[in-house]
N, C-alpha and C positions, 0 to 999 in steps of 0.2 A: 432265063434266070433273072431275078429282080438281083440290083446291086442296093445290097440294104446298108441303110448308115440305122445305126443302133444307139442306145439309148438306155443303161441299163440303172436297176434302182433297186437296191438294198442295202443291207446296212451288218448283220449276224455273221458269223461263222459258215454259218446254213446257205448263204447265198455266194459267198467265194467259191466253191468249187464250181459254180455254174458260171462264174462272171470269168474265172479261168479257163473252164474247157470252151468257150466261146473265143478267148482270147487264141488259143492253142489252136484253135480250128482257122486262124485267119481273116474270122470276123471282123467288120470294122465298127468299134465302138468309137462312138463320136465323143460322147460323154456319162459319167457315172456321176449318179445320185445316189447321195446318202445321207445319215443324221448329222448333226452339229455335234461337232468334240464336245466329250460331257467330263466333268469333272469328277476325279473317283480317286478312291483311297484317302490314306489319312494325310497324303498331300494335297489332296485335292487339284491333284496335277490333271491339264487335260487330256483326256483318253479321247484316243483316234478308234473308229469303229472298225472292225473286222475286214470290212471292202473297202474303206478310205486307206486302211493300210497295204493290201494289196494292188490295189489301183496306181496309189502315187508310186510303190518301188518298181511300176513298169509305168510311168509317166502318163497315164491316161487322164484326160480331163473331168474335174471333178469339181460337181456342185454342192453345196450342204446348205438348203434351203430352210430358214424356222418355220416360214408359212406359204405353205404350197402355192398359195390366189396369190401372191405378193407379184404388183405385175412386173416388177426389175425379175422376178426370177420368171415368169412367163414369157418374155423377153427376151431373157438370155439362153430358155428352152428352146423356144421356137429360132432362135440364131444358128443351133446346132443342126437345122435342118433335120432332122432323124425321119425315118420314114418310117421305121419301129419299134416299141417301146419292151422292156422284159422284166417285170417286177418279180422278184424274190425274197419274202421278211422282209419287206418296207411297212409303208402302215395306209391308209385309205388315201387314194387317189381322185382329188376334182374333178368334176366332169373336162374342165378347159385342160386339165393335163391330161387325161388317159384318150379323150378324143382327137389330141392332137394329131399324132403321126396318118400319114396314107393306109400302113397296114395295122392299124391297130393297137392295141395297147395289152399284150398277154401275161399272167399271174402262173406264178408256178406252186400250189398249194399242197401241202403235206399229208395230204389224205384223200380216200377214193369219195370226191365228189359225188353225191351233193352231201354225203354225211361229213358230219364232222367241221362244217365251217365254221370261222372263227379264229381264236389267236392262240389256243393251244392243243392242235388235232394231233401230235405225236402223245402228248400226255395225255388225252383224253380218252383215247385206243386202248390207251395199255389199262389205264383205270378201270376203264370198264370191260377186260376181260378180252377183248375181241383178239384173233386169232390171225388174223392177217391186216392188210391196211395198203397206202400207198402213196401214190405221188397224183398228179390232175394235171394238165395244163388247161386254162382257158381264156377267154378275153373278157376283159373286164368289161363293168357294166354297175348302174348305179349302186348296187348295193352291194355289203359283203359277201365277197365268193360263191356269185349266182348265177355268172356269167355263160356262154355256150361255151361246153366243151370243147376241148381238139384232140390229147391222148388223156391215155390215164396208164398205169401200170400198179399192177398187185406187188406187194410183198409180205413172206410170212411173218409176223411177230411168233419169237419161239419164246419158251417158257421161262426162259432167265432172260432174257431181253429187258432194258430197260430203259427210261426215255432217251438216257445217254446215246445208250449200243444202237435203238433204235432211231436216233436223230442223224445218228454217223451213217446207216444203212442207208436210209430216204435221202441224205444228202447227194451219193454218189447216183442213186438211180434217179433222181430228179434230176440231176446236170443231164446225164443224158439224155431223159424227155426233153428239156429243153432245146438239144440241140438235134433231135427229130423233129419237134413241131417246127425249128427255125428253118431247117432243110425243108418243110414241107410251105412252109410260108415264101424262103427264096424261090419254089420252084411254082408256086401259083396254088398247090394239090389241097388246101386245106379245106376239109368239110367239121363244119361244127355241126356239135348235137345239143339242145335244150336240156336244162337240168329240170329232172321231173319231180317235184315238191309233193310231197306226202306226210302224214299225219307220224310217221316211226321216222322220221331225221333225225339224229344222233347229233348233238350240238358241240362244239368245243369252248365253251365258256372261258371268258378269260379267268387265270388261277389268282385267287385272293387269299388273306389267310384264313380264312373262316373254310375255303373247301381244298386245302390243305391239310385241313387237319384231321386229325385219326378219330374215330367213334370204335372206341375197345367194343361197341354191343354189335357192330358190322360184324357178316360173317370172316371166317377163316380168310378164305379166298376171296374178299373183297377190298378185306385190311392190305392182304398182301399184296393186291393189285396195284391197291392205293400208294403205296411204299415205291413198287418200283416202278411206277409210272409217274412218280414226281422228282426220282432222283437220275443223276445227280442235283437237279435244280427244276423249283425252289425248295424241295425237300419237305416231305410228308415231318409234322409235327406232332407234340402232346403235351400235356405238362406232368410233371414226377412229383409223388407226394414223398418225401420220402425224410422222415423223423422231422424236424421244421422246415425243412426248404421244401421249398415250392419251384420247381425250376421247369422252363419251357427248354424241352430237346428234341433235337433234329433226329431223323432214323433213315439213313441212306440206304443199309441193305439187310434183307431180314431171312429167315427161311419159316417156314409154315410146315407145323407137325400135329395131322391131323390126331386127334387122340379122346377118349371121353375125361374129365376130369370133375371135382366138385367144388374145385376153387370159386370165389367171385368175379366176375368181370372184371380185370384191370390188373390183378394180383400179379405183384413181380414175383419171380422165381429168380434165385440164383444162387450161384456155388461158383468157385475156382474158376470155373471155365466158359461158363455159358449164364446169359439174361431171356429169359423170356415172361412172355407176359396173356396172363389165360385170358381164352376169348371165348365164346359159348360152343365150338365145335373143336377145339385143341386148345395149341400155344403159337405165339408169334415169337420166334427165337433171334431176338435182335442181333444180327454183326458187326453191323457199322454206325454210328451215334456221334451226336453230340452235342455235348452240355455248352449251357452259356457262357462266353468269354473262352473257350477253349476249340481247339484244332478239332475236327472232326478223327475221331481211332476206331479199331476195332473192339471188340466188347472185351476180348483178354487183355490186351492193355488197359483198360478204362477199370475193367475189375482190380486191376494188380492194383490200384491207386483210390480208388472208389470204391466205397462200400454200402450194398443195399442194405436196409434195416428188415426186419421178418416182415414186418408190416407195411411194405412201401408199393404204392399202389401208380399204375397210369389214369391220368382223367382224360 
């Protein structure tokens, strides 16, 4: 058995349950790497990240480096002695940090390798329809998420899943890929496999606002893909034509009713209860929304206070 001193690096929500079931397992973390408190809200008070907060209320040592090459922080890595490194949602690693350690330096990535690399593979699954997906571990290596394999596991995306429900799934089965691959790294048994590059790779492009946003002339089932593979966050958009305002709205959750219809692309529909909005093979029946400067509702409260005009269209 290797007596491993660890090394762990992230910074999201996504990466706490892995930085805890290692904890829970007896592992010895030497030290945790994270972002620098960032200033947020209308205080602009500084926010601690997701792992710097769980880290310090169980006293673990913690670095929050602004530039990885900076040699006081290459210094004060290489002080920690680690023999192994376990990155989780951090962000691109120097060659001089990911080669440091004896065993390496392994990435636990959000999707079944090699498809889907990149900075948003839970959203980019559900976007584009795919039916299952999963977690990868491997070892880093110069470039984004190219690294040789060690496990991977499946999981199903079901049909109301969305990046939320599906980021909460991936989270719990990746902690414990993690702490398979680590067992198999303490115990010597690691065999890696080559990632095999081909012409049909599925990319996860980082989300901007331009591919966030909704195209009413997409199909049925692509809008609606789109919807809940971007919510809860950053949330699929549009903008509302609706009598003079012009307003850009967020659309959290929606349902899809395939139907034939002869409205125009965009046309809102609504009464008392229900918003939808016609696309070339049915309606997209908005639930969840929300207008600028206000809390995100459902569509029956937003109706009770809000009123569409006949003529009020999505662009």
């Amino acid at each position: 058995m290797k007596d491993l001193r660890i090394v762990f690096m992230g910074t999201p929500h996504f990466a706490v349950a892995t930085l805890k079931i290692l904890v829970e397992n007896n592992y010895n973390i030497v030290g945790v790497i994270t972002a620098p408190d960032k200033p947020a809200g209308r205080g602009r008070k500084l926010n601690e990240s997701a792992v710097k907060q769980y880290a310090k209320s169980i006293g673990l040592n913690i670095l929050q480096p602004t530039n990885l090459k900076n040699e006081d922080f290459l210094e004060e890595l290489k002080a920690l002695n680690a023999n192994l490194q376990i990155v989780v949602a951090f962000r691109m690693l120097p060659k001089a940090v990911w080669q440091m350690p004896e065993h390496g330096t392994f990435n636990l990535h959000a999707s079944l390798l090699p498809n889907y690399r990149g900075a948003a593979p839970i959203n980019w699954a559900i976007i584009n329809g795919e039916t299952k997906t999963g977690v990868s571990t491997f070892f880093i290596d110069e470039k984004i998420d190219t690294g040789e394999m060690i496990l991977q596991e499946e999981a199903p995306i079901d049909a109301e899943d969305n990046a939320g429900s599906l980021h909460d799934k991936l989270m719990g089965i990746g902690s414990q890929l993690v702490l398979k691959t680590v067992a198999l790294i303490e115990k010597g048994k690691v065999e890696t496999t080559p990632q095999i590059d081909s012409d049909t790779i599925k990319t996860a492009h980082k989300l901007n606002k331009e591919n966030c946003k909704i195209n009413w002339h997409d199909t049925l089932e692509n809008i609606y893909n789109k919807i809940r593979g971007l919510s809860p966050y950053p949330a699929a958009w549009c903008t509302l034509i609706n009598n003079d305002e012009k307003l850009d709205l967020k659309i959290y959750s929606a349902k899809k009713e395939k139907t034939t219809h002869t409205l125009d692309i965009g046309k809102v529909v609504s009464n008392k209860n229900e918003l939808k909005v016609a696309v070339s093979n049915g309606y997209i029946n908005l639930t969840e929304i929300k207008l600028p400067g206000k809390r995100a509702m459902d569509v029956k409260s937003l109706l009770n206070g809000y009123t569409f005009n006949i003529n009020a269209q999505m662009l």
